[in-house]
Every structure is written in structure tokens, then in C-alpha cells.
C-alpha positions in Angstrom: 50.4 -14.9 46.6 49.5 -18.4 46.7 50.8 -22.0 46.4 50.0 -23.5 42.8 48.9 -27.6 43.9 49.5 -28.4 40.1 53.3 -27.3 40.0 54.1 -29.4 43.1 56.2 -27.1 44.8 55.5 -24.9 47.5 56.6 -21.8 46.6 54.1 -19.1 46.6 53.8 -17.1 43.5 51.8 -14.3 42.0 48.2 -15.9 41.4 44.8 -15.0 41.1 43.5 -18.3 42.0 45.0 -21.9 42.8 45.7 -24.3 39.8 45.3 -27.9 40.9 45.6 -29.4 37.4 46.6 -28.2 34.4 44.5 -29.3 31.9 41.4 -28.4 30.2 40.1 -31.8 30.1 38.2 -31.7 33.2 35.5 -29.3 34.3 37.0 -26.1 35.8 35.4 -27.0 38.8 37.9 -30.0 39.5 41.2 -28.2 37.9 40.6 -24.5 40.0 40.6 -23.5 43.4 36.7 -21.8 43.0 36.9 -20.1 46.5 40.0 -18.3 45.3 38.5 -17.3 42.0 35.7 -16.0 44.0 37.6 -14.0 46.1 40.2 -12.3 43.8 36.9 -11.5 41.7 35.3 -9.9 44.9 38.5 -8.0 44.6 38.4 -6.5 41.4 34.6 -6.0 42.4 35.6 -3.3 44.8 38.2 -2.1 42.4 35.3 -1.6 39.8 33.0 -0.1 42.0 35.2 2.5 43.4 36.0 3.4 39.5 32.5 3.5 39.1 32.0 6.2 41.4 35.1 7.9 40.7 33.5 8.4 37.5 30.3 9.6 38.8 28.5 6.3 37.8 29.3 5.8 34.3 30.5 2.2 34.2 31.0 2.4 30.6 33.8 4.1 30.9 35.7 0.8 32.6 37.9 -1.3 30.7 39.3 -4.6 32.5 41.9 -6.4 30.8 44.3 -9.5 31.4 47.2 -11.3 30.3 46.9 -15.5 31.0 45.8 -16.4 34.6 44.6 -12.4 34.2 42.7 -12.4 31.6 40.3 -15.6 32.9 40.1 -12.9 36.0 38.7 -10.0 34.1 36.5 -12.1 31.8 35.4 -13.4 35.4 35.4 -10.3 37.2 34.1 -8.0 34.0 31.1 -10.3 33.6 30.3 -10.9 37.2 30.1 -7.0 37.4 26.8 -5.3 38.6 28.1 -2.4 36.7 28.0 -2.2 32.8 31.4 -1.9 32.0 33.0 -0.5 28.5 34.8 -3.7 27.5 37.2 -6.6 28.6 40.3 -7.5 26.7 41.5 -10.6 27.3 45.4 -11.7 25.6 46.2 -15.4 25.8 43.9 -16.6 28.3 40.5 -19.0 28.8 37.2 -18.3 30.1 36.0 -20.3 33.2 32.6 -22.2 33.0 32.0 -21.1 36.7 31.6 -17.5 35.7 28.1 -16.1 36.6 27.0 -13.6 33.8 25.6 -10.8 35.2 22.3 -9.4 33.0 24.5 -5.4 33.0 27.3 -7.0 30.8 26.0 -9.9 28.7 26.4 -7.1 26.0 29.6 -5.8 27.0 32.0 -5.9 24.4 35.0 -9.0 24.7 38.3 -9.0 22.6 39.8 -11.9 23.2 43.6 -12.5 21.8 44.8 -16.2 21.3 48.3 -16.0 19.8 50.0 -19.2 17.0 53.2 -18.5 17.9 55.0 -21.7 20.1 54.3 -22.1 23.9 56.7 -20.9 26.2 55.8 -23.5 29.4 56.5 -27.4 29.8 52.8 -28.1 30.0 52.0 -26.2 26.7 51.5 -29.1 23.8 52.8 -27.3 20.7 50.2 -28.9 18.9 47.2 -28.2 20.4 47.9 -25.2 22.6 46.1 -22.0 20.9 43.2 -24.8 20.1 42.9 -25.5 23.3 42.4 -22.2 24.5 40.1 -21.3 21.8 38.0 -24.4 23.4 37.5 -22.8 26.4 35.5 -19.9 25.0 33.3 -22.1 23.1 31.1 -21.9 26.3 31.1 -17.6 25.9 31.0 -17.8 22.3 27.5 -19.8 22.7 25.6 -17.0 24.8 24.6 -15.2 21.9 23.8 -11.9 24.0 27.1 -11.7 24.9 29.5 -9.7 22.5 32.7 -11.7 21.9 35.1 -11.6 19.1 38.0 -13.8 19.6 41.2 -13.5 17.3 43.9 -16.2 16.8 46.4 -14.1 15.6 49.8 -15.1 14.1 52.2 -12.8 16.6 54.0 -13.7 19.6 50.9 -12.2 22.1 53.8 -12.8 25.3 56.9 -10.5 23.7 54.8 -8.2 21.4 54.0 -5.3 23.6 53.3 -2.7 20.6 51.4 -5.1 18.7 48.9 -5.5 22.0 48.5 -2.2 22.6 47.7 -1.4 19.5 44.7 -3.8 19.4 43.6 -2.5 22.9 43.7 0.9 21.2 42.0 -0.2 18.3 39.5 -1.9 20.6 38.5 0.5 23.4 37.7 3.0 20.4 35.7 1.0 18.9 33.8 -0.4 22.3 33.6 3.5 23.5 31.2 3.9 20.0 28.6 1.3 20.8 
């Protein structure tokens, strides 16, 4: 739980990391708490690595997935991983400059859902919202090692559970064949 500066309240609320701004037209370094990134990603670290074992080393076997907020945190966490991990599905979310790619998944497979359909919060621009996101993976799109497909879809990605699960169906089988 922790304050978000950019909703000027002080409620505390279910985050992975702070938000001080929200916009993307800064560097993520001046509209993100990085220490709290750091640290929820640590997290997921040990979550990884006791999967890992659990599954008597095989990495690949290791899917991370997010929705939003979530989704920057697996592309974060899943690419900061020592371990090479089977995939990371991402659903309506951005990819953070300040994530360190570790040399075990700059080939990991990366399905990365932008949905059309209108925003749903104040500080979404209905004309320049999916764009904007799609922005922010220009960066991943750019490492050419590094596996990514992103798909702007035309479904509501927030409300449609079946239609997400069947893409993360349709894409663990495919990343569990490479």
C-alpha cells in the first residue's frame, strides 16, 4: 500500500510503486518513485526464484503477467530476472525506461495488450490514450534481441475477462514451443 503523490490525496492504495505525475511526457525517472519500483521488483525477484526452484530450475516454465500499474511490474520484474523465464504478458500497461535487461531474458517472449476501446480514468485523453501507451514501448520495441509483439486490439482489455484469457492461452502455448 502506498500514497500515490500525483492523485493528491493521502489515501493509501494498492500500488506497486508511487506515481508522482501522470504523464508520459517526462522521463520515468521524474514521474515514478524508482526506489519503490526497485523494491516491489526485488519482490517478485524472490517470488521468481522460489518458483524457480520449485520447479527444479527450469525458469522457462515461469510466466509473469500484469494488468496497468502490473503489467509495467512484470515487464520490470520479468526482464530484470536472472532466471530465463517462459514469457510476460503484459494487458494495458507501459514499459519503464529504468528497466535493466538482464542478458537471460532479452529473448524471452513479451505479449503486450493495448486495448481502443475509451479510457475509464479522468487523466486518460480519449484521443491519445492507447497511442500513448504504445509510446512507451517504443524504447522495448528498439532492442531488437528482445522478443516483443505488442497488439492494439479493438476490445475493452479492462471488462473482457474471456477475451484475455484467451490470448494468454493462445500465448503461453505458443512461448512454451520456442
Amino acid at each position: 500500500m502506498r500514497v500515490i503523490s500525483a492523485d493528491n490525496n493521502q489515501k493509501l492504495v494498492p500500488s506497486w510503486f508511487d506515481v508522482m505525475r501522470r504523464s508520459f511526457d517526462r522521463p520515468h525517472e521524474e514521474i515514478i518513485n524508482a526506489k519503490d519500483l526497485k523494491e516491489s521488483s526485488a519482490d517478485i525477484q524472490k517470488i521468481i526464484d522460489r518458483e524457480v526452484k520449485f520447479l527444479n530450475g527450469d525458469g522457462r516454465k515461469v510466466f509473469l503477467g500484469g494488468f496497468a500499474q502490473g503489467s509495467a511490474m512484470a515487464l520490470t520484474a520479468g526482464l530484470e530476472s536472472k532466471e530465463k523465464l517462459g514469457g510476460i504478458f503484459a494487458v494495458h500497461g507501459y514499459y519503464l525506461s529504468l528497466t535493466e535487461i538482464n542478458e537471460a531474458n532479452k529473448e524471452t517472449p513479451v505479449l503486450v495488450l493495448l486495448g481502443k476501446k475509451p479510457p475509464f480514468r479522468p487523466w486518460d485523453k480519449p484521443d491519445g490514450f492507447y497511442p500513448m501507451f504504445e509510446k512507451t514501448f517504443e524504447g522495448l520495441k528498439t532492442i531488437k534481441s528482445v522478443n516483443t509483439m505488442v497488439e492494439v486490439v479493438d476490445q475493452d482489455v479492462y471488462y473482457n475477462q474471456e477475451f484475455i484469457q484467451k490470448k494468454l492461452v493462445q500465448f503461453v502455448k505458443s512461448s512454451s514451443k520456442l
